[in-house]
N, C-alpha and C positions, 0 to 999 in steps of 0.2 A: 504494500500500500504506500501510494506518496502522500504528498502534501495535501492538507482540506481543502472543504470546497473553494474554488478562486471567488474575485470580487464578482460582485453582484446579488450575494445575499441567499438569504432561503429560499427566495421564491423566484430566483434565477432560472430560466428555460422553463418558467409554468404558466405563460403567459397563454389566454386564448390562441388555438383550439389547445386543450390542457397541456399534452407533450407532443411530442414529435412523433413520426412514423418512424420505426426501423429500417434498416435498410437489409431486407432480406439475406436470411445467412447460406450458407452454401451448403448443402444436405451433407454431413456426415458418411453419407455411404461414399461420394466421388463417382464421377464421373468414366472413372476408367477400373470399376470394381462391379464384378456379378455376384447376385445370390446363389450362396453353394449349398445351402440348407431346405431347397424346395420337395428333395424326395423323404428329407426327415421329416419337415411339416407337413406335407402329404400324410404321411403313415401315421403321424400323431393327430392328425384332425381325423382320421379313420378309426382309428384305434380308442380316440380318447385319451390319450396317454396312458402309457406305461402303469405307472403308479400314482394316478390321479393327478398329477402336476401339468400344467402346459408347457411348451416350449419358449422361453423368459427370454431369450436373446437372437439373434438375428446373426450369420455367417455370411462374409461375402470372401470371394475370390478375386485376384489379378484377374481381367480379359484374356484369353489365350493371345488375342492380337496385341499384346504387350508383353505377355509375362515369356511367352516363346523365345521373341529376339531378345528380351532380356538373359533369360537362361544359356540360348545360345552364344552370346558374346561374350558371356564367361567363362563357358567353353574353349571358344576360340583364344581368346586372351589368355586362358590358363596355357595354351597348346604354345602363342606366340612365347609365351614367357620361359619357356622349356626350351625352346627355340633357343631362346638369346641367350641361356646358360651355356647351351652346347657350343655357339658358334662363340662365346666369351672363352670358354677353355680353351676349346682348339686355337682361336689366337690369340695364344695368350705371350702378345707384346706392350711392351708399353715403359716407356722412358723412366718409371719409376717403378718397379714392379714390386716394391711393399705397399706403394699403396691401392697396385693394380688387385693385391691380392685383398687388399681390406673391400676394397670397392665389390670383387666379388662375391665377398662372403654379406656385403649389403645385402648385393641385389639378391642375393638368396632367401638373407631374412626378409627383407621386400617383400619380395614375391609369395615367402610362407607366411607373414603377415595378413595381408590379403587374401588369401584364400582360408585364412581361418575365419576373418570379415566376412568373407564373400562366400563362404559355403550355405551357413543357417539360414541365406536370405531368397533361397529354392523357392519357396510356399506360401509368401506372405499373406496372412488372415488376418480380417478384419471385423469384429464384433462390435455388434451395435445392440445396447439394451431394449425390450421390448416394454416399455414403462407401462402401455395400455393393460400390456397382458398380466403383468404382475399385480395393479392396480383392481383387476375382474378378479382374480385368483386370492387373495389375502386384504384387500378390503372388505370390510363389511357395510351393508345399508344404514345401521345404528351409528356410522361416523366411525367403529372402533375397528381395530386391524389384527389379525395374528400372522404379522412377520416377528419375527425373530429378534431378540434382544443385539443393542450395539455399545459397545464401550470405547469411547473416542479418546484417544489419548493425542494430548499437548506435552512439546519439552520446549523447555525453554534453560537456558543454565547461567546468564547473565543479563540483569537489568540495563546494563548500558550498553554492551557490543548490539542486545538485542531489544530494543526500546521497548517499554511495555506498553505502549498505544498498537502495536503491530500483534501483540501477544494475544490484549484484551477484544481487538477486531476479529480474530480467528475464534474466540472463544464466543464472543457474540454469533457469529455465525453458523457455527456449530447447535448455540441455542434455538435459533431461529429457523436450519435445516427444516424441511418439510417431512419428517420421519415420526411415528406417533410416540407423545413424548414419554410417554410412560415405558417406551422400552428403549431409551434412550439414554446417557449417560457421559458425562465430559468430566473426565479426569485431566487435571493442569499439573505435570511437576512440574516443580523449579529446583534447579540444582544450584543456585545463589542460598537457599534458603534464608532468602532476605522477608524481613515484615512488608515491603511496601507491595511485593507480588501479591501477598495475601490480599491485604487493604485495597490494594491495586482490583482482585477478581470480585472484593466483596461490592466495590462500586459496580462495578460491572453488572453483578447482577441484580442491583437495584437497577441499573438503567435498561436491562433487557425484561424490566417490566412492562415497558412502554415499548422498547424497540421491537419483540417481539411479536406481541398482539400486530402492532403495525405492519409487519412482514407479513402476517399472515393474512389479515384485511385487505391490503392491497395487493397483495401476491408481488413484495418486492423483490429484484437481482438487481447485484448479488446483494449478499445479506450480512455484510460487513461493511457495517456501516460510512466510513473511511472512503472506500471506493466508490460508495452511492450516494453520496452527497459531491460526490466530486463528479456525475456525469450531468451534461448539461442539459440536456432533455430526453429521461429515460422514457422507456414506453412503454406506458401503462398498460396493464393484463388485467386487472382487479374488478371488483364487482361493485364497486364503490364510488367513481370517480366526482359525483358533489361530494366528498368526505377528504377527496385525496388534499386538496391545496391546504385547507385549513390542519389536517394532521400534518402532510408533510414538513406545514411551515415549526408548528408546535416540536416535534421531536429534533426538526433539525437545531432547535431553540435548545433543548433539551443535551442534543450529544457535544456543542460547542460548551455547555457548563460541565457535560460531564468530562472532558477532555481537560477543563478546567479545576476540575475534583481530582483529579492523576495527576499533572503537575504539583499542586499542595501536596500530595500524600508525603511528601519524601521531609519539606518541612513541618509538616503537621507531626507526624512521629517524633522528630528531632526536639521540637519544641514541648510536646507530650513527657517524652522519655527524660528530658532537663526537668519538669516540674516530678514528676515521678519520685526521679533520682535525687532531687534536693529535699523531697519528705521523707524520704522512706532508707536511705543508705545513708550510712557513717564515712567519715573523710576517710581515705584510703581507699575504699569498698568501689567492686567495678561497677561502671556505668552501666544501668543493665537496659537495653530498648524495649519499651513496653507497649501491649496491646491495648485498644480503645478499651479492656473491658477491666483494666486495672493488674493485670496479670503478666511476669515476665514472657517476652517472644524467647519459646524453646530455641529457634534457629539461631542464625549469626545477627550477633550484635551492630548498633553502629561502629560504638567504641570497645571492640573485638577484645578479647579474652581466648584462652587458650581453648572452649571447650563451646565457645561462641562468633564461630568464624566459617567464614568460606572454606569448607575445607574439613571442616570438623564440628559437628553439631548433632544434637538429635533425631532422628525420623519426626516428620510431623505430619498428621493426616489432620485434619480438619475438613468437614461438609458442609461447606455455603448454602449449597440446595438441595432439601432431601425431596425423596422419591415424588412426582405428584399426587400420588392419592392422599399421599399426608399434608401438600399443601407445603406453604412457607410463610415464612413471619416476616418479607422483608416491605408488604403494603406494595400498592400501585400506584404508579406516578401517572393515569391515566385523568383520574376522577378532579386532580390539580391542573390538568390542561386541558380538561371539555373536552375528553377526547369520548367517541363513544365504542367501545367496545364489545357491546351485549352481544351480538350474535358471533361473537369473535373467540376461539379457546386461549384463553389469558394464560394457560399451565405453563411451567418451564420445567425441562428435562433437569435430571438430577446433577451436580456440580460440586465437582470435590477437588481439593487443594492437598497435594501430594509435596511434600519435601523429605527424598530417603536421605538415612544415618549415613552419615562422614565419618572418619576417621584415620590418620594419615596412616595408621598400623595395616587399613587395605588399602588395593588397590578399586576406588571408584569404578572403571568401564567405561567413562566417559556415559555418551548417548546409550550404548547397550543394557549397561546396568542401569540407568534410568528408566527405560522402556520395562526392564525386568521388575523393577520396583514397583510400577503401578498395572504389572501384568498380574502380581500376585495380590494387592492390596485390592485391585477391582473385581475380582474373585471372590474376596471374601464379602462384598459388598455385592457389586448386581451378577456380577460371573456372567456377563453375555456372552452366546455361543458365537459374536462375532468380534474385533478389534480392527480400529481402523485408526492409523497415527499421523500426526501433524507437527510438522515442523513448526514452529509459534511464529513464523512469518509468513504463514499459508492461511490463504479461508477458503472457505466455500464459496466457492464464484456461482453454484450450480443447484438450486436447494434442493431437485432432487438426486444430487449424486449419491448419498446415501442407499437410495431406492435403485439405483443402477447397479451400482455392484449384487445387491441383492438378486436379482437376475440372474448370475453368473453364478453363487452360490448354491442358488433354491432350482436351478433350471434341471428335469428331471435325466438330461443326457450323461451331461460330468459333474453337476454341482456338487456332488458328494464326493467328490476327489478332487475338487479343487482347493487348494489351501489358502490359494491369495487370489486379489485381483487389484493388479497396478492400474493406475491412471495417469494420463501424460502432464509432464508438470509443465506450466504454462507461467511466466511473469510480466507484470503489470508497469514495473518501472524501468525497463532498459529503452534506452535510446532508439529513435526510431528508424538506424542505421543499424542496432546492432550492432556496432562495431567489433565487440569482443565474443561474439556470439553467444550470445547467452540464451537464447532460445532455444538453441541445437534440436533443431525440428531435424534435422537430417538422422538423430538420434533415435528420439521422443515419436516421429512419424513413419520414419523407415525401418533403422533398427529392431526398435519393440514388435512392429507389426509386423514382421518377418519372423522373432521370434515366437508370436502369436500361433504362426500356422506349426511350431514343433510342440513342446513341454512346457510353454507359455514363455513370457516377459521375467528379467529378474526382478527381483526387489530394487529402489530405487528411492529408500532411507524415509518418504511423506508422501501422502498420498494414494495409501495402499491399504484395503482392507484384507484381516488373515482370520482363517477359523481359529479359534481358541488351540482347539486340541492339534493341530499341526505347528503352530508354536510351543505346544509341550514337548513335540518329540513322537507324538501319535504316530505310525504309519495310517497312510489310505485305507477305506475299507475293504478293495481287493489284499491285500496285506495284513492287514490288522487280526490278530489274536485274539479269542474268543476271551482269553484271562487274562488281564494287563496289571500288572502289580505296580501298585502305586504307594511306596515307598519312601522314608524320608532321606535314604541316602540322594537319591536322584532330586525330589523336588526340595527338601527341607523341613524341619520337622514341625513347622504348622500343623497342628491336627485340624482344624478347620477348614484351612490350604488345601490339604491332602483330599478332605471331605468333599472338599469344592473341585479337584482337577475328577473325581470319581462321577462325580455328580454330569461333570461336564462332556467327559469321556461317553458317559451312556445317556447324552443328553436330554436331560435331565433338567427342562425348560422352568423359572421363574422366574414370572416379570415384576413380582415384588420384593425387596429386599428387604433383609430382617431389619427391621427396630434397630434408630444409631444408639446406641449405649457406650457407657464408657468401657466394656467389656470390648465389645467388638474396636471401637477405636483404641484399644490397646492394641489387641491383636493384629489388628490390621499397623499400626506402628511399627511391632514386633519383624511383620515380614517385609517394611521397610527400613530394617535398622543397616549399619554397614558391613555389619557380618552373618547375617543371614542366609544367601547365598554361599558360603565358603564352606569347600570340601562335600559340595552335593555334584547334579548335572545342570544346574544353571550357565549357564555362559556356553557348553559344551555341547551335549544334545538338546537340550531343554531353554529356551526361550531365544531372546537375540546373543550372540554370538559375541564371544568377548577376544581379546588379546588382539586386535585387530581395527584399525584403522577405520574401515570401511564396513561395520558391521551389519549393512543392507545386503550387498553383493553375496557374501560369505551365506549369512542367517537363507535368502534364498536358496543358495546352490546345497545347503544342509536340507531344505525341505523337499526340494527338487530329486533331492539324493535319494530320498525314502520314497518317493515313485509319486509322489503327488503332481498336480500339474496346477498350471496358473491361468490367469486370462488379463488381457488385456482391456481396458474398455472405453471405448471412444463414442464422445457426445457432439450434439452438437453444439451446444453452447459449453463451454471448458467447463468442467469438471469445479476444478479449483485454480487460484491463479498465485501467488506468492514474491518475492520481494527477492531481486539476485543480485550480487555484487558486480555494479557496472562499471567500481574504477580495478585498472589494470593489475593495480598488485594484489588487491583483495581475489582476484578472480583468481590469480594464478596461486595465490595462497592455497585456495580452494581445491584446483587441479593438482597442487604435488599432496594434499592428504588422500583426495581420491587416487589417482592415481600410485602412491605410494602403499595406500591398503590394499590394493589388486597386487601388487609387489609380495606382501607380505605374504596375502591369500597362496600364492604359486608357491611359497617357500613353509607352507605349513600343510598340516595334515589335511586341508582340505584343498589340496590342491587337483585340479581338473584329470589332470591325469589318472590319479591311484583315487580319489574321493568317491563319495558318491554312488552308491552298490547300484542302482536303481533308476539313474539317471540316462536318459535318452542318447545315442551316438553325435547328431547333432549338437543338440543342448549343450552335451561336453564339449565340444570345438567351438561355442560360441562363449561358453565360460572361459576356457583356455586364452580364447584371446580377448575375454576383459583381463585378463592377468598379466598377460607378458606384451601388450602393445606399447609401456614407456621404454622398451629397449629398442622398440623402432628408431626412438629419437638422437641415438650414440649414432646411427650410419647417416642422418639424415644431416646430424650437427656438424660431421664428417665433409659430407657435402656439399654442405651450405658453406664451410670456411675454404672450399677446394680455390674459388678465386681468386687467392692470396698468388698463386700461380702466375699472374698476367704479372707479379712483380719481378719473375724470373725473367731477364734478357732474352735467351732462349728460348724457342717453342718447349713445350712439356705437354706430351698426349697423357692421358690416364689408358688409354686403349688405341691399337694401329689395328687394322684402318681406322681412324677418325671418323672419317665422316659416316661410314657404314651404323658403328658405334652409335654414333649420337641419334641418326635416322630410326635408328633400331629403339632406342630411348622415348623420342618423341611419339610413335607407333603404339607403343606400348602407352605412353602416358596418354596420349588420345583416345583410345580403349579406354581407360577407365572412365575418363570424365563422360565418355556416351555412354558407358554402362551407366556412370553418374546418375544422366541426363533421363535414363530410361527410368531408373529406380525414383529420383524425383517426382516425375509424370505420375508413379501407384502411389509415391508417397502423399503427394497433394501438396509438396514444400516448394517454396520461389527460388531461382537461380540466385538468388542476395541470398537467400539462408544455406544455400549449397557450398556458395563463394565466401562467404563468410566464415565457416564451417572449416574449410581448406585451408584460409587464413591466419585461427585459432590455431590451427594445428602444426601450422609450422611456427607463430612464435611459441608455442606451451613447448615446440618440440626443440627450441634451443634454450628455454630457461627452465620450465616448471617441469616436465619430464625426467630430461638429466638429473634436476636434482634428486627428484623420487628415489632416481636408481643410485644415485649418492648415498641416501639416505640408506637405500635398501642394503646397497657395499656397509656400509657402518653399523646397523642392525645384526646384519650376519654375524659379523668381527666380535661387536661387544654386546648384542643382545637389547639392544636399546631400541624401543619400536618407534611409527611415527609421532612424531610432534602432535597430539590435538591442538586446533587452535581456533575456537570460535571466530566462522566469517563474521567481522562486524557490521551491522545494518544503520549502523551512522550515518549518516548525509553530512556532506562538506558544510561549513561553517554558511556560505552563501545559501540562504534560505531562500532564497528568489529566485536562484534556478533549480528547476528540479533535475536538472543533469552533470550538476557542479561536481558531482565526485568524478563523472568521466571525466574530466580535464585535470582534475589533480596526479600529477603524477609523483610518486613515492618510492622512492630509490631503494632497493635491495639488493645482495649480492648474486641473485639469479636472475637478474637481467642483464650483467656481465656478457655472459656466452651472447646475447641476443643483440647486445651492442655492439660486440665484435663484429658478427656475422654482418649487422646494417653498415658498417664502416668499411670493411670489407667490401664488401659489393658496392659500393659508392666507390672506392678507389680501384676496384680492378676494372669499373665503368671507365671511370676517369682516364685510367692507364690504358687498355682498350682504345679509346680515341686518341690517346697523342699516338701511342705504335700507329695508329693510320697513319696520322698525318707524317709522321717519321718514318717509316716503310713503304708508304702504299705503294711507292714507286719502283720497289725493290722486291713485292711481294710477289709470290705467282699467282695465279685463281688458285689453286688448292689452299694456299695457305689465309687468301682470303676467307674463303669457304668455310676453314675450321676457324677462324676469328669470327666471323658472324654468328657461325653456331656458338661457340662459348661465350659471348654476347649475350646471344637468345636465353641462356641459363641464368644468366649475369641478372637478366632483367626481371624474370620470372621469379627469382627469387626477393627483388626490391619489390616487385607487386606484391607478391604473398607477406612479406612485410610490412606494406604501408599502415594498419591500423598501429603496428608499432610505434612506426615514424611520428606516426600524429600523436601518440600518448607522448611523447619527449616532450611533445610543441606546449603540452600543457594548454592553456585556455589560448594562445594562438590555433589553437588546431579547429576552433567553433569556425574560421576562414580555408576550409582545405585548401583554396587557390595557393596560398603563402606558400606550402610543401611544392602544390605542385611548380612553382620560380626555384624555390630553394634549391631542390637536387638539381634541375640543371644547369644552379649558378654553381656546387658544388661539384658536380662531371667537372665542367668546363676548369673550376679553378684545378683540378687536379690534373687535368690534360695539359693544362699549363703549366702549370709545375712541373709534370712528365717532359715536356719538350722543352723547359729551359734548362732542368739538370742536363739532359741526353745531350741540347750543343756545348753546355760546358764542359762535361767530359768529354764531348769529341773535341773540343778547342783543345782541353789540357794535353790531352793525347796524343795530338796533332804537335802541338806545338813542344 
């Protein structure tokens, strides 16, 4: 989410006729995709189904008149690339032959790179939820529903890298979901275990007293509020519209004082906790930060203490909102702004404040053990058979995304061995150049839905709902054992815990949870304390996956191991949409943790190769190479500094014949991007998010990469794994531009390699043109020939660069023209350079 609404006030874009029209969205299935599921809905609408269930989701296919010459040119490609191995051995000359021989061991991994990429993506499938059908099927007439209980889980781990205005919109939206709320459920950790998150949710949900009813009266999107006050003329769906202007003006009145109640929190405590402290403790005695209700905050202190600190503190559970048949005490802010609500359901889903036990004696888990800590605490509390998690800078862009995955769970084909269903993550604040790609639709669009058509999509850390019992460790029900012993070695010795994974195992549906007592909110404490999990199957077989960087990837390929499958699920309005780091170094910070956890994944027990009893031939080659793709970036780093050559007086080939070589290069590298071109066309992605994409990946592949596998060489040696290091969602100081952080650039020592590379290539540019001017006359056509083609490389690699270039420029870069004068006053000054040394050498010489 960015910045509030702009100038012009509440009642901005509501001006007669009320809102605007939409402008029609582009159907979800594509235009270059068939229905593959007509002989199964056939026989299901014949049949009745199987086992009383309908068909909940919709299968389309590639067109043969696409996905054929797609297939085929992979083919071919694979065949060319075999080709140019053999014909690189047999001549295998070349003026430098160590590096002729690194080059070849490139283009080997090249080429096995690629075809690890390029094999999973045979089949690509496309599923589309059938919301009508699910809707007939588990709605009832009476308004009440029997789908299936959900447990939403938020993390959030720092108040300031991760603002709590972005934490509390995901959590509001989550409230407001179109799902019945009585089987509904949002659990918030925070791993700060600071007071003002707390104080932070309890506003919150005094203010989705009002915010929700309103969501649901009007049927607004999305449903985080932040982003819906920020569009300029939504379009109304509602059944209300004399109701719309007058509420909308009222709550937007409402969410600008509540944004104003979040700001104070952080001094209202401060100020609270000073009077607190000057009645109640002795000079010497620590400061202790206190709760509105007169009672020390168990978590970390302001004025921290040894047992009161980030880092080390209590488990704390606390329930803002219990269940709704019991109601809540926090009153309506409806009946204080004329709002009318009576045919409106006013409930709110249940809402609870998770912060697990610290202590530097364990080791935390980062996000994994946070996920595992309110996997087990919502267990003992609603135990839904389903979980679905949020990154705390995600909302629900889509209210019935909820009710779509549902489809893929409940559907009577595979839902029963499905374990997860991913959703493509989608962001709200990048630039509308993408410059650093941060959409990666070529990903998100292609990738996943190619993995769709094998053993499903990986995990991919928010945005993803899982059955309960396949995060225990369950196997599938073609798999699964008649007797499952559920024991405290594996889960931990909760007896209620244990009661609860048994219960859930043979599911064993309640959509009401017991009475909060201070019994159970012990308990539930208890299996958030920091040592809980230690010396059971936690982290191991049993929940998300620990000792590892990238505990999405891993926790997948574990569940995928035991024969379960996944699904993909694609809407047509996003799903959910989230918040991604648009300046450069936050990004690549981002890419060496991910990347360096795939590192780790190939060098642990679960690595693609030996992992995974159960897992699909494909699947494992599309795991394999989420694993070992950042060591593509040592040959490509390789290549990218080969320029430095043009400094040598003398020709220097990497490969004789030359020019054959390079032909044979270009051949090859024009194949892919038509393979590209073809795979864009099913994906439904623009030639800017392709090109972008290309771009991304050659600078990540000289700074952020290399380091991974630095990282990974140092882990091996002394055991030290990656760095966590919360992306920050800070915004540049200049609050007036919402894209201020792409122009701040912020110097680290992994943009080294990427400078070189840029400086490089600017001066074997440069050098390039004087050897013209200094040669031409002396050269023959061939030698022309092979200078224009190393040229051609020369340039290809400053394009794939430029988003770099322009982060240097910093806030010159908002004028791309400036770069594009600069480099050719920089070519030139370097050509000139080049040709005044060369006559003074030949003066000296001569003379």
């Amino acid at each position: 989410m960015a910045s509030a609404a702009g100038a012009g006030g509440a009642n901005a874009g509501l001006a007669d006729p009320l809102l605007a029209s939409a402008k029609k969205p582009v159907g979800a299935k594509g235009k270059h995709w068939v229905a593959a599921d007509k002989d199964q809905r056939r026989a299901a609408k014949e049949s009745g189904g199987e086992d009383g269930r309908p068909l909940l989701f919709r299968t389309y296919k590639v067109k043969g008149t696409l996905l054929h010459p797609y297939r085929a040119l992979i083919f071919i490609r694979l065949i060319a690339v075999l080709l140019f191995f053999v014909w690189r051995i047999k001549h295998n000359k070349s003026d430098i032959m160590w590096f002729w021989t690194l080059s070849v061991v490139g283009d080997v991994w090249f080429g096995f790179s690629w075809l690890l990429n390029q094999l999973p993506k045979f089949n690509p499938v496309k599923t589309i939820p059938d919301m009508v059908a699910l809707k007939r099927q588990y709605d009832l007439p009476d308004g009440t529903s029997t789908l299936p209980g959900i447990d939403v889980f938020v993390t959030t781990a720092d108040p300031i890298d991760e603002p709590i205005l972005y934490t509390m919109n995901c959590v509001l939206s989550i409230l407001a979901s179109d799902y019945p709320v009585d089987r509904c459920a949002c659990y918030l950790s925070d791993d700060s275990g600071a007071l003002i998150q707390y104080e932070a949710l309890v506003e919150t949900a005094k203010f989705a007293t009002l915010w929700v009813p309103f969501c649901r009266k009007h049927c607004i999107e999305p449903r985080a509020p932040e982003s819906y006050f920020e569009l300029e003329a939504p379009l109304y769906t509602g059944s209300a519209p004399e109701d719309f202007k007058n509420d909308h003006s009222s709550v937007h009145r409402e969410y600008d004082e509540f944004k104003e109640h979040l700001d104070s929190i952080s001094s209202a405590i401060s100020k609270r906790s000073d009077a607190y402290n000057s009645m109640k403790t002795e000079e010497g005695d620590a400061k202790a930060t206190w709760m509105a209700n007169g009672t020390q905050w168990p978590g970390s202190w302001i004025d921290t203490t040894e047992i009161h600190r980030k880092g080390h503190h209590a488990g704390i559970v606390k329930v803002v909102l219990g269940h709704s048949i019991r109601g809540h005490n926090l009153g309506s802010q409806a009946s204080t702004n004329n709002l009318n609500f009576a045919s409106t359901d006013v409930r709110l889903p249940m809402l609870v404040y998770i912060s697990r036990g610290k202590n530097p004696s364990y080791d935390h888990n980062k996000k994994a053990g946070a996920l595992n800590a309110q996997l087990r605490a919502s267990a003992l509390l609603s135990n839904a058979q389903f979980i679905i998690n949020f990154d705390c800078d995600h909302y629900i862009n889509n209210s019935q995304a909820l009710r779509a995955a549902m489809c893929f769970m409940l559907d009577q084909r595979q839902g029963d061995s499905t374990a997860f269903v991913q959703f493509p993550q989608r962001f709200d604040n990048v630039d509308p150049s993408d410059r650093y790609g941060n959409h990666n639709r070529v990903f998100f669009d292609g990738t996943m839905l190619a993995l769709n058509g094998l053993q499903g999509p990986s995990y991919l850390g928010t945005g993803c709902m899982f059955r309960r019992i396949a995060l225990y460790g369950i196997d599938p029900p073609e798999w699964r054992h008649d007797n499952i012993v559920v024991d405290d070695k594996r889960f931990g010795s909760s007896i209620p815990f244990l009661e609860s994974v048994s219960k859930a195992i043979n599911q064993e549906r309640s959509t009401i949870p017991p009475p909060i007592s201070e019994t159970l909110v012990a308990e539930m404490e208890r299996v958030v304390s920091a040592s809980h999990d230690k010396a059971t199957g936690w982290g191991k077989g049993v929940g998300y996956i620990y000792d590892i960087a990238t505990e999405d990837i891993v926790t997948g390929f574990r569940i995928h191991g035991q024969g379960w499958r996944s699904m993909y699920c694609t809407m047509e309005r996003d799903a959910f949409c989230g918040i991604a780091p648009i300046n450069l170094t936050e990004r690549l910070h981002q890419i060496v943790r991910w990347s360096g956890g795939s590192l780790e994944m190939f060098f642990s027990l679960n690595n693609p190769l030996i992992g995974g009893r159960r897992i699909q031939a494909l699947q494992r080659v599309s795991y394999l190479n989420m694993t070992v793709y950042p060591v593509t970036s040592l040959f490509i780093l390789l290549y990218a500094l080969s320029p430095v050559m043009w400094l040598i007086p003398d020709e220097v080939y990497i490969q004789r014949p030359f020019t054959k070589y390079v032909v044979f290069l270009l051949v090859i590298i024009l194949m892919i991007h038509v393979i590209g071109w073809l795979e864009i066309k099913w994906a439904g992605v623009t030639w800017l998010d392709y090109w972008r994409n290309e771009q991304f990946f050659m600078i990540g592949s000289t700074s952020a990469y290399p380091a991974a596998v630095l990282h990974m060489v140092v882990n091996l040696l002394t055991k030290k794994g990656i760095h966590f290091r919360v992306t920050s969602k800070q915004t540049a100081a200049d609050t007036n531009d919402k894209f201020a952080d792409l122009y701040d650039m912020r110097w680290v020592p992994m943009l080294i390699p990427t400078t070189v590379v840029l400086i490089a290539n600017v001066g074997a540019i440069g050098v390039a043109m004087g050897k013209t001017i200094v040669y031409m006359g002396a050269w023959t056509i061939a030698q022309k020939t092979h200078a224009a083609l190393g040229l051609l490389f020369n340039v290809w690699i400053m394009v794939l660069l430029y988003p770099f270039a322009l982060a240097i420029m910093g806030r010159w870069a908002k004028r791309p023209v400036i770069l594009l004068v600069l480099l050719p006053v920089a070519f030139t000054i370097v050509c000139l350079v080049y040709v005044a040394v060369h006559i003074l050498l030949l003066s000296y010489l001569t003379f």
